[in-house]
DOTOR-602947 format. One record per atom (N, C-alpha, C, CB): residue number from 0; residue in one letter; atom name; x, y, z. Coordinates in nm, 2 decimals, padded with zeros to 4 digits, m for minus. Each point is the difference from the previous one (the first is absolute). Glycine has a CB too. Layout:
BEGIN
  num  residuo  atomo       u       v       w
  NUM        A     CA       X       Y       Z
...
// end
This chain:
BEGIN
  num  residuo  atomo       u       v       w
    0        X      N  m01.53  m00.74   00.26
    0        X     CA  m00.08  m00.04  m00.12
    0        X      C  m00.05  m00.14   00.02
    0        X     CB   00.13   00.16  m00.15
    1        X      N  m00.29  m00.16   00.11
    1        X     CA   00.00  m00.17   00.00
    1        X      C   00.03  m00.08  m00.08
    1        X     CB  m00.13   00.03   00.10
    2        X      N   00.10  m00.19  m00.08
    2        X     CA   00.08  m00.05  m00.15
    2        X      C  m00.06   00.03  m00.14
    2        X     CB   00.09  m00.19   00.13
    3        X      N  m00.22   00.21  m00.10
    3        X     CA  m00.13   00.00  m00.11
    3        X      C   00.07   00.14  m00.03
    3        X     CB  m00.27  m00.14   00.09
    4        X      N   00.29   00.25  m00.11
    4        X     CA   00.05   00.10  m00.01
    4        X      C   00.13   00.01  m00.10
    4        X     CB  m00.11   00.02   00.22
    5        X      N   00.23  m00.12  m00.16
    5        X     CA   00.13  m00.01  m00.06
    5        X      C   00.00  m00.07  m00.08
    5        X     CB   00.09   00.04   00.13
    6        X      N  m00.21  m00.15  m00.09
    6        X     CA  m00.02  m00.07  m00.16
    6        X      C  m00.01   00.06  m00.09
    6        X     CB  m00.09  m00.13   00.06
    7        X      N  m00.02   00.20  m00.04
    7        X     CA  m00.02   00.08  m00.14
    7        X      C   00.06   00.09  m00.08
    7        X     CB  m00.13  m00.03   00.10
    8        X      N   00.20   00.11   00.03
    8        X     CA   00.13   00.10  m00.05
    8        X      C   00.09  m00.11  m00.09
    8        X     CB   00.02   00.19   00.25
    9        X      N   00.01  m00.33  m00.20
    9        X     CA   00.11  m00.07  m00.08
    9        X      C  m00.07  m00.02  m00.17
    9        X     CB   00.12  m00.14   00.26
   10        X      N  m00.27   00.09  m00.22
   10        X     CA  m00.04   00.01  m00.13
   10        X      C  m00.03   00.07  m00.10
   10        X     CB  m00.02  m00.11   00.10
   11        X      N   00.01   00.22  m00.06
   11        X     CA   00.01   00.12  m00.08
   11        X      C   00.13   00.00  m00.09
   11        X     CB  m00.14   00.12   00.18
   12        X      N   00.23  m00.10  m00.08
   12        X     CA   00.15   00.02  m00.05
   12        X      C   00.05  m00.11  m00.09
   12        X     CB   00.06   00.11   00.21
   13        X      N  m00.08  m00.24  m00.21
   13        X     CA  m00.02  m00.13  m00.07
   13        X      C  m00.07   00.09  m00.17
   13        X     CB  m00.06  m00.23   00.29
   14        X      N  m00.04   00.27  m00.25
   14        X     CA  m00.07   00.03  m00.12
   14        X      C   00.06   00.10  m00.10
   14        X     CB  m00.18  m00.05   00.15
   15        X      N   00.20   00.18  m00.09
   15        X     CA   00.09   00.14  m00.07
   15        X      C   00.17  m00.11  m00.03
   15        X     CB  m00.14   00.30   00.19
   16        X      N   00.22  m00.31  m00.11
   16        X     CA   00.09  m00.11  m00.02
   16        X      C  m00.01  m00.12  m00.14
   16        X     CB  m00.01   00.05   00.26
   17        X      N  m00.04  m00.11  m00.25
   17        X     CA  m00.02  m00.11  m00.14
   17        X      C  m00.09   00.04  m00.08
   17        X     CB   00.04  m00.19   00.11
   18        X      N  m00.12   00.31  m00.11
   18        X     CA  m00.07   00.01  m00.12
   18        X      C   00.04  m00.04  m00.14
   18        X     CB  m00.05   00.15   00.13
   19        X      N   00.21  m00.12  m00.22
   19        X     CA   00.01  m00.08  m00.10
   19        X      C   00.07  m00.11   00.00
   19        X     CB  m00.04   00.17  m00.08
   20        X      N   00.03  m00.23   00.19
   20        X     CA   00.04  m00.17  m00.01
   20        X      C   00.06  m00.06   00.13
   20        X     CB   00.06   00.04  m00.26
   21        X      N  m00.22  m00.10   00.28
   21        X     CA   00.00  m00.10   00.16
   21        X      C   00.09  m00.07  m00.01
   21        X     CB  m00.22  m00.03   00.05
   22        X      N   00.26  m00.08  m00.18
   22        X     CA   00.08  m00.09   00.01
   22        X      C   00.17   00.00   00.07
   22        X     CB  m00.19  m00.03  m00.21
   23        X      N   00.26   00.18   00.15
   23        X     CA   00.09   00.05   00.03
   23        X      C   00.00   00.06   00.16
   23        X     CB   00.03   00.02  m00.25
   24        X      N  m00.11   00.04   00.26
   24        X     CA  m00.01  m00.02   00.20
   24        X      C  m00.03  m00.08   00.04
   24        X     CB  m00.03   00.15   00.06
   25        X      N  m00.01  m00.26  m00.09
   25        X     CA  m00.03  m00.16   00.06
   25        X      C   00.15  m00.02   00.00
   25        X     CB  m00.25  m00.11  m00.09
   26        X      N   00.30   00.11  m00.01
   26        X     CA   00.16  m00.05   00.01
   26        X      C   00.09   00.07   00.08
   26        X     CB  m00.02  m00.07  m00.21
   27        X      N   00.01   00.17   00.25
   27        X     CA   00.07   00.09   00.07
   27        X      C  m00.03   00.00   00.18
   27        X     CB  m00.01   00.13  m00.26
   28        X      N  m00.09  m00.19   00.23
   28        X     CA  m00.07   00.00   00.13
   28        X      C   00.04  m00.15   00.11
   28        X     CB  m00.22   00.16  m00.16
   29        X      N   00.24  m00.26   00.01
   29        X     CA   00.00  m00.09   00.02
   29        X      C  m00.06  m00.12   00.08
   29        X     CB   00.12   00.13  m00.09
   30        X      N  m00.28  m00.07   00.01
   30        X     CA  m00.13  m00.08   00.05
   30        X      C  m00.02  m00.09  m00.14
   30        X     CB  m00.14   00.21   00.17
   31        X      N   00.03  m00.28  m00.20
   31        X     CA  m00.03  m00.10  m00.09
   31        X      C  m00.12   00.15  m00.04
   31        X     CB   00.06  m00.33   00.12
   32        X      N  m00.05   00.33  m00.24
   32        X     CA  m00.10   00.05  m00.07
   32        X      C  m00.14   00.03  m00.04
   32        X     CB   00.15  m00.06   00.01
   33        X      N  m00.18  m00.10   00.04
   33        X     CA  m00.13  m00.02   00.01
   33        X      C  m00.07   00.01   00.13
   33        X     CB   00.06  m00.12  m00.18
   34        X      N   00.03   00.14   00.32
   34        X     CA  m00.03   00.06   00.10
   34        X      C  m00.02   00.13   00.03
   34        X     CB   00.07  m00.15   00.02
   35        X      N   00.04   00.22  m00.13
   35        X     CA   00.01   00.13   00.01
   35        X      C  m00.11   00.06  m00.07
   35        X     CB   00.23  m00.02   00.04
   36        X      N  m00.28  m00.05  m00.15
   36        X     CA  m00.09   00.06  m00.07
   36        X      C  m00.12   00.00   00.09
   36        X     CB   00.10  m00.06  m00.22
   37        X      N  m00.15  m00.05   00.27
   37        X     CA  m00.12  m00.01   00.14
   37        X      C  m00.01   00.12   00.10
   37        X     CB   00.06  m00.26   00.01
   38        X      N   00.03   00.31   00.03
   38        X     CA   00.03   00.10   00.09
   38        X      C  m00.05   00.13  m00.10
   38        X     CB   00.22  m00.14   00.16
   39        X      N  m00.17   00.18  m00.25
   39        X     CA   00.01   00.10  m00.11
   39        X      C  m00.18  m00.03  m00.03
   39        X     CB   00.31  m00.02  m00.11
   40        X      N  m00.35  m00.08   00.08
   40        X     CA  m00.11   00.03  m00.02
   40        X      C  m00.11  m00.03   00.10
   40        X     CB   00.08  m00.03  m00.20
   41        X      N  m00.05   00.02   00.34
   41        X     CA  m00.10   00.01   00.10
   41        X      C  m00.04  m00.13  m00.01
   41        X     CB  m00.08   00.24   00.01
   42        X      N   00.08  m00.40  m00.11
   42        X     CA  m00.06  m00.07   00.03
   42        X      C   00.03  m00.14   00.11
   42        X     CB  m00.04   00.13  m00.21
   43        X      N   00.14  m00.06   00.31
   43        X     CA   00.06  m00.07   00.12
   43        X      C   00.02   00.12   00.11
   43        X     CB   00.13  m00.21  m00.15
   44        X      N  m00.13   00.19   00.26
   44        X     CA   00.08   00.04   00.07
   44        X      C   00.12   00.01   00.06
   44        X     CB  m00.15  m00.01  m00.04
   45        X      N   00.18  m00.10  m00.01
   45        X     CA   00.17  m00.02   00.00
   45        X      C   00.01  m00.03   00.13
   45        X     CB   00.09   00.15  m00.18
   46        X      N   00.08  m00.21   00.23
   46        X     CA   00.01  m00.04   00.14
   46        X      C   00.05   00.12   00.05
   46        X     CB   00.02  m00.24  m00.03
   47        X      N   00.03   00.25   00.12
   47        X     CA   00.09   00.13   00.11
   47        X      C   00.15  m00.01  m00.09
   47        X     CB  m00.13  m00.05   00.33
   48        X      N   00.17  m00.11  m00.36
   48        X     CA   00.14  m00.01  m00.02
   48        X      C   00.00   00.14  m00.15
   48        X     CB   00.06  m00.34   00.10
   49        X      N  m00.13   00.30  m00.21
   49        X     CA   00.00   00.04  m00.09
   49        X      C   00.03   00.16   00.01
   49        X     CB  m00.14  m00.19  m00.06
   50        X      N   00.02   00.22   00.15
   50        X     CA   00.00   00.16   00.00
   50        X      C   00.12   00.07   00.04
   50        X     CB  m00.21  m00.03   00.05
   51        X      N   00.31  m00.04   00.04
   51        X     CA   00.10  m00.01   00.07
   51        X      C   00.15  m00.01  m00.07
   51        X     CB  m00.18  m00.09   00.15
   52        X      N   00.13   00.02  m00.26
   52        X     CA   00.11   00.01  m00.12
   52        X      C  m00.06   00.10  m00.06
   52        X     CB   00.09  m00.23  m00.04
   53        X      N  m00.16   00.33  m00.03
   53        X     CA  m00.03   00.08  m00.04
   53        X      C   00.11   00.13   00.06
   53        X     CB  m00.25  m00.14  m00.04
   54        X      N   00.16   00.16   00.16
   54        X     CA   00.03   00.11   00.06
   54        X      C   00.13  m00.02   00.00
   54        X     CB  m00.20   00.05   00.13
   55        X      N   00.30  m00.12  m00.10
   55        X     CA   00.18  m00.03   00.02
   55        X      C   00.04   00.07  m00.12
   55        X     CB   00.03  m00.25   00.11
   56        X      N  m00.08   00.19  m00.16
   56        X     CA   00.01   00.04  m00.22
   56        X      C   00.02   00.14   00.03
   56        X     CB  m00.22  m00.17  m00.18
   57        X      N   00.10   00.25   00.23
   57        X     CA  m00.01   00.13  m00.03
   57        X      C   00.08   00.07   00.10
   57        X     CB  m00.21  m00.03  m00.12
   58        X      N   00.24  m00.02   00.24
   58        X     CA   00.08   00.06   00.07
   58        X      C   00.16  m00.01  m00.05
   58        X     CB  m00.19  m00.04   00.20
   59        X      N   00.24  m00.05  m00.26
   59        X     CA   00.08   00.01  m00.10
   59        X      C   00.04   00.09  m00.06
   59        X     CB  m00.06  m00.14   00.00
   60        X      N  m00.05   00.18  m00.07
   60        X     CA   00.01   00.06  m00.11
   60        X      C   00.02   00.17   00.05
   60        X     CB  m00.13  m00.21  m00.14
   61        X      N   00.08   00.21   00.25
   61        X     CA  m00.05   00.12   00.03
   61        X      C  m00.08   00.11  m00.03
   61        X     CB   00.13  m00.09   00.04
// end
């Protein structure tokens, strides 16, 4: 898979995931908020680190 690809797949899952409340998977995620909200709404692209704590998150979780 490329990264443009897994990005997306992560962002998707970001999306179905926090639908009723970004703030509590920011905390869980334990990103800053207002980063996490940027990512959530496409108005950054965020760094590799970010995405990287994401994906941990969810491999966690399983």
């Amino acid at each position: 898979m490329s990264i443009e690809t897994e990005r997306k797949a992560l962002h998707k899952r970001i999306k179905h995931e926090g639908k009723k409340d970004y703030k509590a998977l920011a905390r869980k995620i334990r990103m800053p908020y207002s980063t996490f909200l940027g990512l959530v709404k496409e108005d950054n692209p965020g760094t590799i680190r970010s995405w990287i704590k994401i994906e941990r998150y969810f491999a966690r979780r399983g």
